[in-house]
C-alpha positions in Angstrom: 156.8 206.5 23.7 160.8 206.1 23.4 163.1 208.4 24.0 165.5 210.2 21.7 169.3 208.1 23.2 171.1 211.8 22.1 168.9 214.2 23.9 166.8 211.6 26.4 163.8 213.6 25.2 160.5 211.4 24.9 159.2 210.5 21.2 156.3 209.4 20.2 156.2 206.2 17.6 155.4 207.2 14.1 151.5 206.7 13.7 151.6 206.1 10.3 151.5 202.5 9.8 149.3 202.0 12.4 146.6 204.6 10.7 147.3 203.2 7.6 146.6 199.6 8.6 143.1 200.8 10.8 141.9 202.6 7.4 142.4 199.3 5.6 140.6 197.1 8.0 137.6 199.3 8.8 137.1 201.0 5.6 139.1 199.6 2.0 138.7 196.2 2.8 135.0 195.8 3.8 134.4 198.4 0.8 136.1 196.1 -2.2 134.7 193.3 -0.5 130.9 194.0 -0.1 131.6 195.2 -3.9 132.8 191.9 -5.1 130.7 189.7 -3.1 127.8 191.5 -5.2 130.0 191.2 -8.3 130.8 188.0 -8.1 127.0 186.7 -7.2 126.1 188.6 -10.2 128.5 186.5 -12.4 126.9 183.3 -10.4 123.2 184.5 -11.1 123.5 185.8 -14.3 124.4 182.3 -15.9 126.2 183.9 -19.0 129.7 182.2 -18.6 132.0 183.4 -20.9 135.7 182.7 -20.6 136.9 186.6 -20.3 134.0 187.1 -17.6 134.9 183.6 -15.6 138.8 184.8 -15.8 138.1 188.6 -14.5 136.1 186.8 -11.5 138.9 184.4 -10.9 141.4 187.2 -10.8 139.5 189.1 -8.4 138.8 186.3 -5.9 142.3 185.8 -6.0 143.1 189.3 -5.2 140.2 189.4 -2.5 142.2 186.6 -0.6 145.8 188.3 -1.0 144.1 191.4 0.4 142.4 189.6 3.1 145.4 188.0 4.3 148.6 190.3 3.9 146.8 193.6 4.8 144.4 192.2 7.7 145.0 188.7 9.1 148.7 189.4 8.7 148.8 192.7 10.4 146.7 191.8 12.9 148.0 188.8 13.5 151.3 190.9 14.3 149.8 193.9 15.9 147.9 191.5 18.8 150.2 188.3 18.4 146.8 186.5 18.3 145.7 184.1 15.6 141.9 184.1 17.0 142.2 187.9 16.9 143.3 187.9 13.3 140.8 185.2 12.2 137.8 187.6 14.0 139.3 190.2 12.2 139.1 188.5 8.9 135.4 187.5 9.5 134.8 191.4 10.6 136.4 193.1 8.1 136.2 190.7 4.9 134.5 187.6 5.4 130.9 189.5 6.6 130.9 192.5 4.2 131.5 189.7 0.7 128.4 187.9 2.3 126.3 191.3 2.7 127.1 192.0 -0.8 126.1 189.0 -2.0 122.9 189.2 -0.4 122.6 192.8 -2.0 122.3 191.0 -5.0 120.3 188.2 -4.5 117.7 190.5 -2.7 118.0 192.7 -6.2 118.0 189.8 -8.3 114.4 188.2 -6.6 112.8 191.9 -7.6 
């Protein structure tokens, strides 16, 4: 809480960015990411590599590892001040939902 220097009544913070970055980390990212780890093993398994299906798994490993670090190592690295924190949270949030996805697939693959 701060306090408002004109009127020296208490304020609370705005929670906005702080909600904002929780629904990231516990819900968007490990939802894209579980997504395109079965997406992506999919690509792997399916063994038909043509160029406009290699390029649209390129783009989206590239976007899974801006997302993974500006909108959860990065803000958690600056919400604890931690880099082991943020690193956990990476393997939490991203690292652990792409592997569950591509098991997903390999499990529906072997049927």
């Amino acid at each position: 809480m701060t306090s408002d220097p004109r009127t020296g009544s208490p304020q609370t913070a705005p929670r906005w960015p702080h909600v904002f970055a929780h629904s990231i980390r516990y819900v968007v990212a490990p939802t894209i990411l579980a997504a395109s780890g079965f997406f992506t093993t999919n690509f792997l398994v399916s063994g038909q590599y043509s160029w406009p299906r290699t390029s649209r798994v390129l783009a989206l490993t590239l976007t899974l590892l801006v997302l993974s670090y500006e909108f959860v190592y990065k803000e958690q690295a600056e919400t604890t001040g931690s880099g082991k924190r943020a690193r956990y949270a990476v393997l939490y949030a991203c690292v652990i939902p792409y592997a569950v996805g591509a098991i997903l697939m390999f499990a529906l693959w072997k049927l």
